[in-house]
C-alpha positions in Angstrom: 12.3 -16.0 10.9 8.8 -14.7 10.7 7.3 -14.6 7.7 6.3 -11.1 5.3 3.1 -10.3 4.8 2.5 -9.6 1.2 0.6 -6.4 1.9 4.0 -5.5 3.6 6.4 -6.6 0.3 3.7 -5.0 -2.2 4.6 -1.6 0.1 8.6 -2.7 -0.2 8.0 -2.2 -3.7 7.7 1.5 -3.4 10.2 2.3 -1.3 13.5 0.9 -2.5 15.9 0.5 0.5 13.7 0.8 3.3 13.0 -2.8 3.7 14.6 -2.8 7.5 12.3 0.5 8.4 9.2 -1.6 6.6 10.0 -4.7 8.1 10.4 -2.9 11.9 6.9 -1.0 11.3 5.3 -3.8 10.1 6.2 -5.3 13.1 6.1 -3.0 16.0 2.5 -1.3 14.5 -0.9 -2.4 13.8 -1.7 0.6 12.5 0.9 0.2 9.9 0.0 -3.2 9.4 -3.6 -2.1 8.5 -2.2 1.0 5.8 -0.3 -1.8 4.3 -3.1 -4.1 4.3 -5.7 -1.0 3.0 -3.4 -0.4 0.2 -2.5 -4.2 -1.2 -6.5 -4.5 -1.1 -7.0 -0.4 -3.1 -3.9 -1.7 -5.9 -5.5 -5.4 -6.3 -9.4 -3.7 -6.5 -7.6 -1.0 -9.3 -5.6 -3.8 -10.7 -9.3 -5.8 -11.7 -11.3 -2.5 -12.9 -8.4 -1.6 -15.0 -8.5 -5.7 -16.9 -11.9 -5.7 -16.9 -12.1 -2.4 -18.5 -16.1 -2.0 -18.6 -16.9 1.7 -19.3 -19.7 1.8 -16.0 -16.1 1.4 -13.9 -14.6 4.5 -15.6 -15.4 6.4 -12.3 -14.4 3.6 -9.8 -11.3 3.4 -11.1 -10.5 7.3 -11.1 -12.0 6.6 -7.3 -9.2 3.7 -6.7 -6.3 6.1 -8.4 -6.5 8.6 -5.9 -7.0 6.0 -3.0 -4.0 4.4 -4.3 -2.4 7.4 -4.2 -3.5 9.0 -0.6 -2.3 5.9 0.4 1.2 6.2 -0.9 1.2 9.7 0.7 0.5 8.2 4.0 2.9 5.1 4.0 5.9 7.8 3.0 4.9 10.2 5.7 4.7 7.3 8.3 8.2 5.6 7.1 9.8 9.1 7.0 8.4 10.1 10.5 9.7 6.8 11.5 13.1 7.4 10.3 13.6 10.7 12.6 
């Protein structure tokens, strides 16, 4: 059994239940692979601004948020687009 990328779990986490339409993506679709990828790397790089906390990363972070977030948007509208 092949192994899960973690870029591919970290998405998992987001959408409870759709681990078999993750997992088949994931597989089947670089593209996919690569949102997955571009969004473990957005959530880790928002994850050290917000720890470190230094006020000159105020507007980084508010930059990472909404990345974070068009990123969601875009992983839902491919899994539901999958799902039809």
């Amino acid at each position: 059994m092949p192994q899960i990328p973690s870029c591919v779990v970290l998405v998992a986490r987001l959408f409870p239940g759709r681990n078999a339409d993750l997992v088949r993506l994931a597989e089947s679709s670089a593209p996919f692979r690569s949102l997955c990828e571009d969004y473990e790397l957005a959530t880790e790089t928002l994850q050290r601004l917000e720890l470190q906390t230094q006020p000159e990363d105020v507007e980084r972070m508010a930059e990472y948020r909404l990345l974070v977030a068009e990123l969601q948007c875009e992983l839902s509208r491919t899994l539901d687009a999958e799902s039809k």
